[in-house]
N, C-alpha and C positions, 0 to 999 in steps of 0.2 A: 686153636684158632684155624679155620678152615679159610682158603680164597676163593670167593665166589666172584664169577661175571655174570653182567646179566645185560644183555642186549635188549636195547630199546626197553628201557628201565624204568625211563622217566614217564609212564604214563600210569593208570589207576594200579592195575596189578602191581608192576613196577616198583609203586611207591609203597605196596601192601608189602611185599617182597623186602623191599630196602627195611623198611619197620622193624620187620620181623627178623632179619640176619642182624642188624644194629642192637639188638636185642639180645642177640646170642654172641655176641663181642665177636663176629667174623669179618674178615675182611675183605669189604665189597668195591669192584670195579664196574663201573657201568660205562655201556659203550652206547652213545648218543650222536644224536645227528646236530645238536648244544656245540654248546659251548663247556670245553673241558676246563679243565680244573678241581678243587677239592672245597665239597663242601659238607660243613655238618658233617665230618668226618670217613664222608664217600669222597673216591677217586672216581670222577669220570673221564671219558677220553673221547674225542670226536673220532667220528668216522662216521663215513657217507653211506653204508647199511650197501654197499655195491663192489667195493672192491677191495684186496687184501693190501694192508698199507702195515704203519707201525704199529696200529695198534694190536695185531698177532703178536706182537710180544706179552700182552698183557695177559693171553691164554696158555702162557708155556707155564704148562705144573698147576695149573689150577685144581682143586676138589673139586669143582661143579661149576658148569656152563651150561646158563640159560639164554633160550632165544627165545624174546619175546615181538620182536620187530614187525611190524605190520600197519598201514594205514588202516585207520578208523572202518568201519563197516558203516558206522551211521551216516550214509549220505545218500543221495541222491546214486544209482547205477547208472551213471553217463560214461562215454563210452573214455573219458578221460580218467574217471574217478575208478572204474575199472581196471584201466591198467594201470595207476599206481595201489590200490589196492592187490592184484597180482603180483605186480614189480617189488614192491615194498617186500615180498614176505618170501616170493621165491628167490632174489638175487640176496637178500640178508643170508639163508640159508646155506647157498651156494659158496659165498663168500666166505663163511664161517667153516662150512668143510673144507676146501682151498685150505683155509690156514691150517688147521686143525692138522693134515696131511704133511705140512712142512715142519712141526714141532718133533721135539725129542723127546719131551713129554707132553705128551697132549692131556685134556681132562679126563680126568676118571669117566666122568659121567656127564653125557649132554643132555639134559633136556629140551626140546624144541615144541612152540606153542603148536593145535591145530584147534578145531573148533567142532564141537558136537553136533553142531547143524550139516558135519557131512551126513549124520541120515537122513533117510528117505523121511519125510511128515509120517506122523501115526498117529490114529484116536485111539488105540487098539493094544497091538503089540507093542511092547518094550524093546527097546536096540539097544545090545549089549557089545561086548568087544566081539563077543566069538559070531552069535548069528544076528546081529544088526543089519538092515538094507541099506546099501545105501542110494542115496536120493539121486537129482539132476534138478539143474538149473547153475547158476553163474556161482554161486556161495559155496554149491557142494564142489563142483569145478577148482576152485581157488583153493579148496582143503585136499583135494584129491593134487594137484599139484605140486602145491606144498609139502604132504607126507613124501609124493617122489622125491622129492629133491632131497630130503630128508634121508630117505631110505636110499639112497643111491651111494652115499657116501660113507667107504666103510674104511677103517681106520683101527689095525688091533688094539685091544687095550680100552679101547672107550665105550661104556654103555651106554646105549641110546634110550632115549624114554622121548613116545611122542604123548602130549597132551591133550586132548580131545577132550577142550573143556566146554563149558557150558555157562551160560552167566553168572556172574561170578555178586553176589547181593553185599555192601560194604558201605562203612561209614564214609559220605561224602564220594562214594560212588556212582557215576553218572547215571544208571538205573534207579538206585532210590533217594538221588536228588530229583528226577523229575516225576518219577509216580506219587511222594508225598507232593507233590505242587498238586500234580492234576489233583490227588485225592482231595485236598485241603480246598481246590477251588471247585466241590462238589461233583466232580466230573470223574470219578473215580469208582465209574459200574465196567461190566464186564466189557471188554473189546474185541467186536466183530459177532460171532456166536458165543464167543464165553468157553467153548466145549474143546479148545486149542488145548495142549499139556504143554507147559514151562518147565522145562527143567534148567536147574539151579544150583548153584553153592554159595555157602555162607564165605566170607573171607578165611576165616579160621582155619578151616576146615580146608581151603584151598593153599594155607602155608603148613599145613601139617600133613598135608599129605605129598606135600613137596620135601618134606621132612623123611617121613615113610619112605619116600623111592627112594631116597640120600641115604638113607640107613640102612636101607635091607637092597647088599648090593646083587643078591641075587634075580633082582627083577628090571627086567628088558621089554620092551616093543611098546602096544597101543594101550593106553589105560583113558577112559571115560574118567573127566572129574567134575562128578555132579554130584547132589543128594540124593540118597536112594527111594526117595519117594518124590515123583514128580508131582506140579500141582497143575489141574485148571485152570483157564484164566480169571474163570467167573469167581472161583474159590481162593486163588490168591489177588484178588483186589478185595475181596470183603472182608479178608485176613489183615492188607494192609488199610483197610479203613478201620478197620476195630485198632488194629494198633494205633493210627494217627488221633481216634478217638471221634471219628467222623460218620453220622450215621447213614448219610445220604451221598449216592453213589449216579449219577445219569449214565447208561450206558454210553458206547460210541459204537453204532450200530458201522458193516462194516464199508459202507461208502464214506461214513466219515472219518475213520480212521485212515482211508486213501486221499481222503481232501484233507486232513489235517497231515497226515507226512508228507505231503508236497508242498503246503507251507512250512513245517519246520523244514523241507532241506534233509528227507530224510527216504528210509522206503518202507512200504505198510507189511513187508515180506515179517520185517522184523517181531513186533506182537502176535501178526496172525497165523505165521506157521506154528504147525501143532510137534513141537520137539518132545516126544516122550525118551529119554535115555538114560542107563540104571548103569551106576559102579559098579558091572561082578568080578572085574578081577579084583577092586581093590577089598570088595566084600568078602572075597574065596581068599584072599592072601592076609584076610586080620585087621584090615582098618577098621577103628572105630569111631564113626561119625558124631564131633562133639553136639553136629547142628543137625538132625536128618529130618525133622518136623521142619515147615516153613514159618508155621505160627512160634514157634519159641524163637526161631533165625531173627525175623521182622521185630519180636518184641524188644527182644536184645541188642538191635541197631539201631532201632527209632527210640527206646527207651532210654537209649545214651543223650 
């Protein structure tokens, strides 16, 4: 039985992550900004995601410590929502090394979240760990941040692994709760040009490769977790209308994809940036992708 933590737990990853260690009879601690307690046979423990309190004891001797802590990206970039999106994700980190620093036995291995949208957009080129660009604007800022804080903090004995993930496609995941709506409400054609690249992972494939770095302790620094085939936007909605079983698609040409994320409460950056980004180290170090098609991902999670 292994002791996992896993910081900022309680949300979709989170709760994929909780599934799957539950699964494997290990014994999990989640550190939550909740209400602590034990539930459904997790221990969680509050703490404010900002400073080092009691809850460091709960990472002394751990196997594996996950950060996953960060407000939401889906909102609106006001200049408030900005700095808790910042705050959230660099002061979680910081905090987390602090403690880490004061143990006897710290974890084996930390992994810490970041996000694939630190590349630069591409129609074109693939971005990989080694020659990826990286981009500018406020997102890639927040991930560039982020790794610092990350990377700053060095502690013998503990391997680091940053994630540089990519969205992550899952049952009851906020992604494809709301694409089966729009598609089902016939509104499920391409958004903006169509010609944007998504890159993606299935959940599966996101705790097993969380697996992979847990297992082979010889692997350190930035890994890409995506599938190694990115899709279109045009090509992954007609993918998810064939799975919903829906033939009719109305584009959302892209002024209205900017009128429609200002009334959800949200920002049009998200659909329309074009993310093309490829796994090659986990490709060059042996993973093998259970989900790397998009079309068997979707049939497989909407078929459930």
């Amino acid at each position: 039985m292994r002791k996992i933590v896993i910081a900022g737990g309680t949300g979709f990853l989170g709760q994929v992550l909780i599934k799957h260690f539950k699964e494997l009879k290990d014994e999990l601690i989640i550190l939550t900004r909740g209400q602590g307690g034990e539930r459904n046979g997790v221990k969680y423990l509050h703490w404010n995601g900002e400073q080092v309190d009691k809850w460091t004891e709960a990472i002394e001797g751990v196997d594996v410590l996950i950060n996953l802590s960060g407000r939401t990206v889906n909102c609106r970039y006001t200049a408030k929502n900005k700095k808790e999106i910042m705050d959230s994700r660099l002061l979680s980190t910081r905090a987390l090394g602090e403690a880490i620093k004061t143990l006897e036995n710290p974890p084996k291995v930390w992994m810490n979240a970041s996000s694939a949208t630190i590349y630069e957009e591409s129609f074109d080129q693939a971005n990989d760990e080694e020659t990826g660009q990286i981009g500018k604007g406020f997102s890639v800022d927040v991930c560039q941040q982020w790794e610092k804080e990350f990377n700053e903090v060095k502690v013998n004995g503990v391997r680091k692994i940053c994630l540089r993930t990519a969205m992550v496609i899952g049952e009851g995941g906020p992604f494809l709760e709301l694409m089966t709506k729009i598609v089902k409400f016939r509104l499920g054609g391409r958004q903006g040009s169509g010609e944007q690249f998504v890159s993606w992972l299935h959940e599966k494939d996101f705790t097993e490769i969380l697996e992979f770095l847990i297992e082979n302790d010889d692997l350190s620094g930035v890994f890409n977790l995506c599938a190694p085939k990115p899709e279109r936007n045009k090509d992954m909605m007609a993918m998810l209308r064939k799975a919903c079983g829906v033939k009719i698609g109305l584009p959302a040409l892209t002024p209205m994809v900017h009128l429609g994320a200002f009334f959800m409460r949200t920002e049009a950056e998200l659909p329309l940036k074009s993310r093309k980004v490829v796994p090659a180290r986990l490709l060059k170090e042996g993973y093998k992708f259970r989900f790397a098609d998009m079309e068997n991902a979707l049939n497989d999670l909407i078929g459930r």
